[in-house]
C-alpha positions as CSV (number, residue, x, y, z in Angstrom):
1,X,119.7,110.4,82.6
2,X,122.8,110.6,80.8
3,X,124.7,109.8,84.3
4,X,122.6,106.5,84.7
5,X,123.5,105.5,81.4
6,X,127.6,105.5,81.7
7,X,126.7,103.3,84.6
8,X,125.2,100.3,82.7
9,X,128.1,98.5,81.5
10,X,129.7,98.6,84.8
11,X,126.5,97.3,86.5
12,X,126.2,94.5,83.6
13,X,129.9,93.0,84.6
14,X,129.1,93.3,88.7
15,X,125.6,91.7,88.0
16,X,127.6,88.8,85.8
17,X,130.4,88.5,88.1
18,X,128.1,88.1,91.2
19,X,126.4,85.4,89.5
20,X,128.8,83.4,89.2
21,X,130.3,84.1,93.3
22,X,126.1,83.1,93.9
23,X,126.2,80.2,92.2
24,X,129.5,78.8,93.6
25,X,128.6,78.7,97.2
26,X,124.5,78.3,96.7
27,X,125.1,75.1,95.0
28,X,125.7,72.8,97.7
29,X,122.6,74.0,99.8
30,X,120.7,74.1,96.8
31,X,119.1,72.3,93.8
32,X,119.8,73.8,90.7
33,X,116.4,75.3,89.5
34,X,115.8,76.4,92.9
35,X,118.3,78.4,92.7
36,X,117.6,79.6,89.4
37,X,114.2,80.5,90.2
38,X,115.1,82.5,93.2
39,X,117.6,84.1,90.8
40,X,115.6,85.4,88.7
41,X,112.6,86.5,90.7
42,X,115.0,88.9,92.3
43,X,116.3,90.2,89.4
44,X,112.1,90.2,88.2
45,X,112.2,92.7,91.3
46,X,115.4,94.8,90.6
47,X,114.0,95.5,87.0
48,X,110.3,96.0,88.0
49,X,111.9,98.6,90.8
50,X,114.2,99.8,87.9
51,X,111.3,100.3,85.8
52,X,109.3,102.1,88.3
53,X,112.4,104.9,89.5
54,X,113.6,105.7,86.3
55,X,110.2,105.7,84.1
């Protein structure tokens, strides 16, 4: 557990930085809360599956 945890901060700034990469080349193709939605229903998913693997 304590291995997961020195990986958190490192996973915060690749989640942010990706983002912002998304964002930039989603926006032409797509409306805004589209995108947003989409956004974060996948991240919905990521935590439920985090959630469910780590306890």
């Amino acid at each position: 557990m304590h291995s997961i945890k020195r990986f958190i901060p490192a996973s915060f700034v690749v989640l942010w930085a990706t983002g912002f990469i998304g964002a930039r080349y989603a926006m032409p193709w797509a409306e805004p809360f589209t995108f947003l939605a989409i956004r974060f229903v996948l991240a919905a998913i990521l935590f439920a599956g985090l959630t469910l693997l780590l306890g």
